[in-house]
VEXDREN-2710 file (C-alpha; in Angstrom, 1 decimal):
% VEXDREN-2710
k/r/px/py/pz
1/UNK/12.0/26.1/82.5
2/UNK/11.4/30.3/82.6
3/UNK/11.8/32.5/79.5
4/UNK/11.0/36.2/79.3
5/UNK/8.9/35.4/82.6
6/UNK/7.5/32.4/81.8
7/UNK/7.6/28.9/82.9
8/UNK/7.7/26.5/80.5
9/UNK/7.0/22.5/80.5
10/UNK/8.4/20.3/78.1
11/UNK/5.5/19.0/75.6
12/UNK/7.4/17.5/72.6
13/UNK/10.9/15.5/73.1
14/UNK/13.3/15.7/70.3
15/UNK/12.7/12.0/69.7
16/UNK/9.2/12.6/68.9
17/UNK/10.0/15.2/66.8
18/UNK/12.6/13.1/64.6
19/UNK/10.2/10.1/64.3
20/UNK/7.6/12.3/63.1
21/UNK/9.6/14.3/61.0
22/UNK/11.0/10.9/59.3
23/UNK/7.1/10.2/58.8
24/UNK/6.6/13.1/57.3
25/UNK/8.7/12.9/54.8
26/UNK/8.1/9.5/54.0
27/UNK/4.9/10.4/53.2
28/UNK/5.7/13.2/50.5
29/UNK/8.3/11.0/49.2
30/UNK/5.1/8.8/48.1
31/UNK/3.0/11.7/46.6
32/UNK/5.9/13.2/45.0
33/UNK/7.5/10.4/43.7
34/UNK/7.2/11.3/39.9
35/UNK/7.4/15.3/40.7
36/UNK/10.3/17.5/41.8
37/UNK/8.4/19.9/44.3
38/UNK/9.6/23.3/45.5
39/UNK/9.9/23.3/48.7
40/UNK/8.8/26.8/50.5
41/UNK/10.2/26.9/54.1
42/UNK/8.1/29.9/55.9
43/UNK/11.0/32.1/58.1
44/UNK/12.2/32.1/61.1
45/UNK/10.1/29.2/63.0
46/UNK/10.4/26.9/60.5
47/UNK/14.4/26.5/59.5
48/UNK/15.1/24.1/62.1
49/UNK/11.9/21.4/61.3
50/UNK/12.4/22.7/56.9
51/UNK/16.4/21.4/57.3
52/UNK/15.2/18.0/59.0
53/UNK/12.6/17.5/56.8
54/UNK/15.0/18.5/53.4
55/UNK/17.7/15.9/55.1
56/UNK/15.1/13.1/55.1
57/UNK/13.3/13.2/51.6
58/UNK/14.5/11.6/49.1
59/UNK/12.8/12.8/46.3
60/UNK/14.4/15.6/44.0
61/UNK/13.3/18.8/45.2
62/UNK/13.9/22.5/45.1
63/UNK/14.1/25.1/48.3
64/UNK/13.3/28.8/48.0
65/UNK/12.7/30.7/51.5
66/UNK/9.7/33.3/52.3
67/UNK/9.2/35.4/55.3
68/UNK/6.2/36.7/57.4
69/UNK/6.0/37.7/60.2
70/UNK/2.8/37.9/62.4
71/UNK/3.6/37.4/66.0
72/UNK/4.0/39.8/68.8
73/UNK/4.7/38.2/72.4
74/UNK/2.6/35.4/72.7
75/UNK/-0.3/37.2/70.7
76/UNK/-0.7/37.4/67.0
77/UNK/-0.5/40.4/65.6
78/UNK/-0.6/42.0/62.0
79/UNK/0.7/39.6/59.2
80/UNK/3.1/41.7/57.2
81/UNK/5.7/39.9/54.0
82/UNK/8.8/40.5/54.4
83/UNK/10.9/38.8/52.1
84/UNK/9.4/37.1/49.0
85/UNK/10.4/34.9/46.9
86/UNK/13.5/34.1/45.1
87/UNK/12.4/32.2/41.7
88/UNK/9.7/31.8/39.8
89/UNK/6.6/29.2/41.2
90/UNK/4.9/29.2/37.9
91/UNK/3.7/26.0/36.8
92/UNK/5.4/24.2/40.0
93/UNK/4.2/21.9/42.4
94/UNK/5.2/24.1/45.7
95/UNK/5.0/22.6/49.2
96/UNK/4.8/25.2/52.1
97/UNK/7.2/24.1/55.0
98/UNK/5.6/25.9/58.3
99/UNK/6.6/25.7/62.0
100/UNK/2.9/26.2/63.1
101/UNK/-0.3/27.0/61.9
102/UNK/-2.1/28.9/64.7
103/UNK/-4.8/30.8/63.2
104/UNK/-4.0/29.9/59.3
105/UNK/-3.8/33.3/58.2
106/UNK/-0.2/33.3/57.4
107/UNK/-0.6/30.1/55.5
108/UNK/-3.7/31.3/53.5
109/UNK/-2.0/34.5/52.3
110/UNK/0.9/32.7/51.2
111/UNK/-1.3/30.2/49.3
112/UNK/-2.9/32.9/47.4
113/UNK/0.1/34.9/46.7
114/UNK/1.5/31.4/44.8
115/UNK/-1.6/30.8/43.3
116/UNK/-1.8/34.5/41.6
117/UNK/1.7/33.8/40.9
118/UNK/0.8/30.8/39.0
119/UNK/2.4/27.5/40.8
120/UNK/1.1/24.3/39.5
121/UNK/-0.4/22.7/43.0
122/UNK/0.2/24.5/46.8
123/UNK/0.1/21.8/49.9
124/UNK/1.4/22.4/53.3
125/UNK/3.0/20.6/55.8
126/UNK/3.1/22.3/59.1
127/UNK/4.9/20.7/62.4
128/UNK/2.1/21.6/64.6
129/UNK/-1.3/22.6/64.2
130/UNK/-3.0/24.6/66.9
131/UNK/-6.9/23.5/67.5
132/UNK/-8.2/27.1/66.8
133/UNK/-6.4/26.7/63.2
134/UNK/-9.1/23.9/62.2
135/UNK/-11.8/26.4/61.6
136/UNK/-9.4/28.6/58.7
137/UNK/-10.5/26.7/55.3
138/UNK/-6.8/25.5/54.9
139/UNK/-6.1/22.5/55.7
140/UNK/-2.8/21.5/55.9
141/UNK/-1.7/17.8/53.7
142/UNK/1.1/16.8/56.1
143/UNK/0.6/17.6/59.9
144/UNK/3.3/16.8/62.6
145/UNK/1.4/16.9/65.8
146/UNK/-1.6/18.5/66.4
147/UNK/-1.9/20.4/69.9
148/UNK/-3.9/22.5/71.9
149/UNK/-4.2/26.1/72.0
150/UNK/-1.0/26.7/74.7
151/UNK/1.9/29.0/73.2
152/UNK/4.7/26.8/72.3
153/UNK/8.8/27.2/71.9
154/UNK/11.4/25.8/70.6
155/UNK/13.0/23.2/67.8
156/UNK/12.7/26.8/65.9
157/UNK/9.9/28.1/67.7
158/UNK/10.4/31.4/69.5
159/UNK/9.3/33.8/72.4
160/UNK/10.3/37.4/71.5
161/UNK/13.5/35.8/70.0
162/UNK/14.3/33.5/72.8
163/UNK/13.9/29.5/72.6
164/UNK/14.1/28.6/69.2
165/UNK/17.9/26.6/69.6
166/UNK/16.1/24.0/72.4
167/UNK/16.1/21.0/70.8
168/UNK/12.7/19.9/72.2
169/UNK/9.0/21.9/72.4
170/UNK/8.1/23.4/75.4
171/UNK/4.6/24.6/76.3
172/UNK/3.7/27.8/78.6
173/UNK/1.9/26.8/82.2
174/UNK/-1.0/28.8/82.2
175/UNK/-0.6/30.8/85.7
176/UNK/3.1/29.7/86.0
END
């Protein structure tokens, strides 16, 4: 598959993802079975994997969104907030829905922004996790697939806007 130039292979099948989405929230229906956690879906990448993952708990929860952005092409780039948040995490138990932890920057600001605003406990759970992201001190709770270093797109994912409506995960061919 091309996009913007690049050839893409598939990597993750929407089957996959559904199983391991129904995993997921399986278990956070087991830790958070006497909680109501606020769930904290990180804009854009993560709306597609956040509304699968909301459709298959069954624990009471709460949703509030957050945006940053911090990726330029295929490159990272400077982490900037864009839209905060919409209600108060003080005292709550707030579980950070992310598409993809690639470095773990985005998901370390965003942990201490909740924690300086006061929220109870902060956990992620993050579709994929890049190999680079195991050296950033967070460590994600709930991990969909871990992967290797490769830019990825789709199931919310995006290159320069494009890709994030397949329903599967494709990965770049280095050289393609």
């Amino acid at each position: 598959m091309k996009l913007n130039g690049l050839t893409f292979k598939k990597y993750l099948t929407a089957s996959h993802l559904k199983n391991r989405v129904k995993k997921l929230a399986e278990k956070i229906d087991l830790d958070y079975q006497k909680k109501t956690p606020l769930l904290l879906p990180v804009l854009n990448g993560s709306f597609i994997f956040a509304a699968d993952l909301i459709k298959q708990l069954k624990v009471p929860c709460k949703v509030s969104f957050v945006k940053h952005a911090s990726y330029e092409g295929t490159a990272g780039g400077q982490l900037k907030t864009i839209i905060g948040l919409n209600e108060s995490v003080f005292g709550q138990d707030v579980l950070i829905v992310e598409d993809i932890m690639d470095t773990g920057e985005t998901l370390k600001r965003v942990s201490e922004e909740l924690k300086n605003l006061g929220a109870k406990s902060v956990e992620f759970v993050v579709l994929l996790q890049k190999e680079k992201s195991k050296k950033n001190p967070i460590k994600p709770k709930y991990i969909g697939f871990e992967i290797t270093n490769e830019f990825v797109v789709g199931y919310g994912l995006d290159h320069n806007g494009l890709g994030r409506n397949f329903p599967d995960v494709y990965q770049v061919v280095p050289n393609g």
